[in-house]
C-alpha positions as CSV (number, residue, x, y, z in Angstrom):
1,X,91.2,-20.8,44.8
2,X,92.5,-21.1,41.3
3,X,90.5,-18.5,40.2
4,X,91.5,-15.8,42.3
5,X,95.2,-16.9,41.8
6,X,94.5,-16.2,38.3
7,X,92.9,-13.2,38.6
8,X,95.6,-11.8,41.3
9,X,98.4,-12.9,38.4
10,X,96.2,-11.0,35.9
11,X,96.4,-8.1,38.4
12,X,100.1,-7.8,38.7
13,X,100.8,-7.8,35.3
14,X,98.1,-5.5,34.4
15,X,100.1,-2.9,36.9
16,X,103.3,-3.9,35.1
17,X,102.3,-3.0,31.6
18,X,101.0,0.5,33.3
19,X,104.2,0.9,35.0
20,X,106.5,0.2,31.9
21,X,104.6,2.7,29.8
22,X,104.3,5.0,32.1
23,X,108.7,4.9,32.6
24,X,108.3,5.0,28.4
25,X,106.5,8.5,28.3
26,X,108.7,9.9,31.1
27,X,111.6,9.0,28.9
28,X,110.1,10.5,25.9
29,X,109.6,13.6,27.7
30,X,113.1,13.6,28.8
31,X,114.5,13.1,25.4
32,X,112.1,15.9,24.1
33,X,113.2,18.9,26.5
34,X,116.9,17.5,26.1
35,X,116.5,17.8,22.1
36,X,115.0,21.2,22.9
37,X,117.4,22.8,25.3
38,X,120.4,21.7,23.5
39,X,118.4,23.3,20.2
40,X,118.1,26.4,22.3
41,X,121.6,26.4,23.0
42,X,122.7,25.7,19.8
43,X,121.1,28.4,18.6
44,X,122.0,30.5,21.4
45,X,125.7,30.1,20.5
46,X,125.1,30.5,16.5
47,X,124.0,33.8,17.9
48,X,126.9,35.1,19.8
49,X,129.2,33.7,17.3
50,X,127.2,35.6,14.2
51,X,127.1,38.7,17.0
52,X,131.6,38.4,17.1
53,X,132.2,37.7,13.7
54,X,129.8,41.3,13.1
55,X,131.4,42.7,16.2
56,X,135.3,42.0,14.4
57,X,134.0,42.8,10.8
58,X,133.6,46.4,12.6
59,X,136.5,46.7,13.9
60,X,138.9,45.6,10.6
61,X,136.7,48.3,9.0
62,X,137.9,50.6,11.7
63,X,141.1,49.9,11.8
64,X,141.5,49.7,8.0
65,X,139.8,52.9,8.2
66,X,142.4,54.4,10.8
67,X,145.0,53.1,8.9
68,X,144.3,54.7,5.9
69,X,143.8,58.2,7.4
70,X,147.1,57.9,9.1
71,X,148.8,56.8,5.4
72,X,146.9,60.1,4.2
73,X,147.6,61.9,6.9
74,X,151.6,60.7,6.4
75,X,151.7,61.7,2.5
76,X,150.3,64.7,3.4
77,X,152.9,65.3,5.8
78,X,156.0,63.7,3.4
79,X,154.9,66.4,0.8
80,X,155.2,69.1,2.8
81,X,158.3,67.9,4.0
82,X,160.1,67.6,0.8
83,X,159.2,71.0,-0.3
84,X,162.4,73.6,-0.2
85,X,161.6,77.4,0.8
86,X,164.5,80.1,-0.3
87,X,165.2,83.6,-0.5
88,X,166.5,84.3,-4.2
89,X,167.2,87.6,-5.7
90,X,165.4,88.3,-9.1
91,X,166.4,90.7,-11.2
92,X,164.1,93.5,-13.2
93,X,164.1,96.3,-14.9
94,X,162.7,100.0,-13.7
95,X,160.0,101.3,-15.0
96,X,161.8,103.3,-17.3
97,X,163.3,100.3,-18.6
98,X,166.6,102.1,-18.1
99,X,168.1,100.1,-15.0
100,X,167.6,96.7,-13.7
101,X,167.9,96.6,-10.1
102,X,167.8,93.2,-8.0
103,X,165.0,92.0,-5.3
104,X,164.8,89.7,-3.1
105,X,161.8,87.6,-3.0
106,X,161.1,84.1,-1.3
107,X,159.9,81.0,-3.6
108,X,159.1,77.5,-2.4
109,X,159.8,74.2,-4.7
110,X,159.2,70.9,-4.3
111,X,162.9,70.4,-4.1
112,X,165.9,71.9,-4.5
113,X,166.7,70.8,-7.8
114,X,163.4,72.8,-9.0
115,X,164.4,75.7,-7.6
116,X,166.0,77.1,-10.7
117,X,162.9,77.2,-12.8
118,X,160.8,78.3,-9.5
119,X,163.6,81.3,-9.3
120,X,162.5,82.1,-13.0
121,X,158.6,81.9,-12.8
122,X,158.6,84.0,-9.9
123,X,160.6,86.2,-12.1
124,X,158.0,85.9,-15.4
125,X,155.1,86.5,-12.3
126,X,156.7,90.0,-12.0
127,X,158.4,92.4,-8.9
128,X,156.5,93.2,-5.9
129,X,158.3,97.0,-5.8
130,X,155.9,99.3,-8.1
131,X,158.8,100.6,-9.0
132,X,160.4,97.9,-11.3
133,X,158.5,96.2,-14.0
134,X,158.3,93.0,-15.7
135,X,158.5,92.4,-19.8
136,X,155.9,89.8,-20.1
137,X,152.3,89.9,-20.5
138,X,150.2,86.7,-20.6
139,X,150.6,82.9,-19.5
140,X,154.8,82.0,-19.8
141,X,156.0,78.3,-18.8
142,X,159.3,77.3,-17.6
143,X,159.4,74.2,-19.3
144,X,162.7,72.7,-17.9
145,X,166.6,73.9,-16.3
146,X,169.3,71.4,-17.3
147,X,173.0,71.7,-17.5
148,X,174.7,70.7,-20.0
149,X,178.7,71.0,-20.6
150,X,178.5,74.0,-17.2
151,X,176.2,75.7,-19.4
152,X,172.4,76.0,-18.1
153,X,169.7,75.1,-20.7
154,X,166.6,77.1,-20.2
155,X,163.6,76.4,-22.0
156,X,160.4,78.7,-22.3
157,X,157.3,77.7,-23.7
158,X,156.6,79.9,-27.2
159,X,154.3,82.5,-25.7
160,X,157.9,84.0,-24.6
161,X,158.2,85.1,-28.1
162,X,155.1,87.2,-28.1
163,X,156.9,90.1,-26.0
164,X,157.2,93.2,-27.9
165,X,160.4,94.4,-26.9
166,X,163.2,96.6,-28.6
167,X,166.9,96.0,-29.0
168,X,167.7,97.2,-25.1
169,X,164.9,95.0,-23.7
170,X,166.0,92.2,-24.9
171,X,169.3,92.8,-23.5
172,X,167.8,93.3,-20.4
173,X,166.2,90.2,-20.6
174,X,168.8,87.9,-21.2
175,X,171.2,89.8,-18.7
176,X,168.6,89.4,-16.1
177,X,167.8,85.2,-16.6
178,X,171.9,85.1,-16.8
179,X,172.3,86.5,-12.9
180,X,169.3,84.7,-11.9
181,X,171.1,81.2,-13.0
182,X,174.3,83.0,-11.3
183,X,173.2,82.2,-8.0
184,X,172.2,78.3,-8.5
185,X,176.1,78.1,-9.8
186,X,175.5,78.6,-13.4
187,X,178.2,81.3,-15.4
188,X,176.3,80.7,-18.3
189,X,173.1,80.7,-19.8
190,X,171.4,80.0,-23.1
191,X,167.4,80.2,-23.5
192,X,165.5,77.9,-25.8
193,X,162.4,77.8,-26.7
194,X,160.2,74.5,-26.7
195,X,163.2,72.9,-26.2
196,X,165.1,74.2,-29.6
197,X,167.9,76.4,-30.1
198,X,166.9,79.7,-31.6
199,X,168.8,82.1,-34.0
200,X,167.3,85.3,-31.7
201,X,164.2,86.0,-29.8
202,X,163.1,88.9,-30.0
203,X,165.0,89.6,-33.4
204,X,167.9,91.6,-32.0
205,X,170.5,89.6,-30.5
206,X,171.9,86.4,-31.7
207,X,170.4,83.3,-29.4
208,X,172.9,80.7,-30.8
209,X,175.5,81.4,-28.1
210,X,175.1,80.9,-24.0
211,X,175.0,84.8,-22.3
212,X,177.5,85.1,-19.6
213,X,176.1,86.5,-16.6
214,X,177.6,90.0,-15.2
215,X,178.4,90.2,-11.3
216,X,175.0,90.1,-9.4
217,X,176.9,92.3,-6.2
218,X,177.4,95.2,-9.3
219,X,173.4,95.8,-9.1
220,X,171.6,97.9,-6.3
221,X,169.1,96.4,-4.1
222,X,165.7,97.7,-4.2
223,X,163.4,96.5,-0.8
C-alpha cells in the first residue's frame, strides 16, 4: 500500500514539473514575439518618421525655391519700375553743317536724375533724320551732369577731343549741348573733359567760361 502511495506521489509531481516547464516555454514564446512585434513597430515608425523628415526637407527646398524666384521675379520687376522714359529734343546740325535744327527723340534712364546725360548720349549716338548729322565718330562717354552754382557741369571722356572740327563746328557743338541742358532747367553750360576744366576743345573757342544756351523754340523742327 505504501508503495503505490509512493509511486502515485512520484506521479503527481512528475506531471507538475511537466506542467511548470511547459507554462515556462509558453512564456518565453510570449516574450519573444512581444520583443519582435514591438521591434517591428519600432522600426516601422523610424520609417515614417525618416519618410516626413524627407517628405519636409522637400518642401523647404520648394518653398525656399519659390521664394527666391518670386524675390527675382520682384527685382526684376522694381528695375523696370524705376526706370523713366521721355521725349527730349536733341539738337544737330544739317548735313551741310550750316543749320542745326532740333528732333525729338525718346530716351529711357534709370531715373530721372540720369536723364540729363541719357539726353546727351543719345545726342553723341547721332539723329535718326538722314538729313542732320552728328560731329562725332568713335566710342564718346558721358561721364557725369552736376550742377554747380546754376551752372551744369558736363563731363566727356577724352575721346571728345579727337573730333576734327573747324571754328563753326565747334560753335555748333557747344550751342547744341547748351539747349539740350535748357530743357532739364539748366541756362548755362560748361563742358569738361575727364572731369577738368579746359582752356578750349577743339582749339577755337575759349572753354573756361559756362556757354549760355539760345532759345530752343528759335530752332525748326525736323520729324
Amino acid at each position: 500500500m505504501k508503495r503505490t502511495l509512493y509511486l502515485f506521489i512520484t506521479v503527481l509531481l512528475s506531471l507538475g514539473v511537466l506542467a511548470a516547464c511547459g507554462q515556462g516555454d509558453e512564456v518565453e514564446e510570449n516574450d519573444t514575439g512581444s520583443e519582435t512585434e514591438q521591434t517591428a513597430d519600432s522600426e516601422e515608425t523610424e520609417g515614417e518618421a525618416a519618410s516626413d523628415e524627407d517628405s519636409n526637407e522637400g518642401e523647404t527646398s520648394s518653398n525656399s525655391e519659390s521664394t527666391t524666384d518670386v524675390e527675382q521675379e520682384d527685382t526684376v520687376e522694381t528695375d523696370a519700375a524705376d526706370e523713366v522714359t521721355e521725349t527730349v529734343s536733341l539738337f544737330f546740325s544739317n548735313n551741310d553743317l550750316l543749320e542745326t535744327y532740333k528732333e525729338e527723340q525718346e530716351i529711357t534712364a534709370d531715373s530721372e536724375e540720369e536723364l540729363p546725360a541719357a539726353a546727351l548720349e543719345a545726342w553723341i549716338a547721332g539723329p535718326n533724320n538722314e538729313e542732320l548729322t552728328s560731329h562725332f565718330e568713335g566710342d564718346i562717354d558721358v561721364e557725369s551732369v552736376e550742377e554747380e552754382d546754376g551752372v551744369a557741369q558736363v563731363s566727356f571722356s577724352k575721346s571728345f577731343l579727337d573730333a576734327n572740327v573747324g571754328s563753326s563746328a565747334e560753335s555748333a557743338i557747344t550751342e547744341q549741348i547748351a539747349l539740350i541742358m535748357e530743357q532739364f532747367d539748366y541756362d548755362e553750360t560748361k563742358v569738361l573733359i575727364e572731369g577738368e576744366e579746359q582752356s578750349s576743345l577743339f582749339g577755337h573757342m575759349d572753354a573756361t567760361e559756362p556757354i549760355t544756351a539760345n532759345n530752343p523754340d528759335d530752332y525748326e523742327t525736323i520729324e
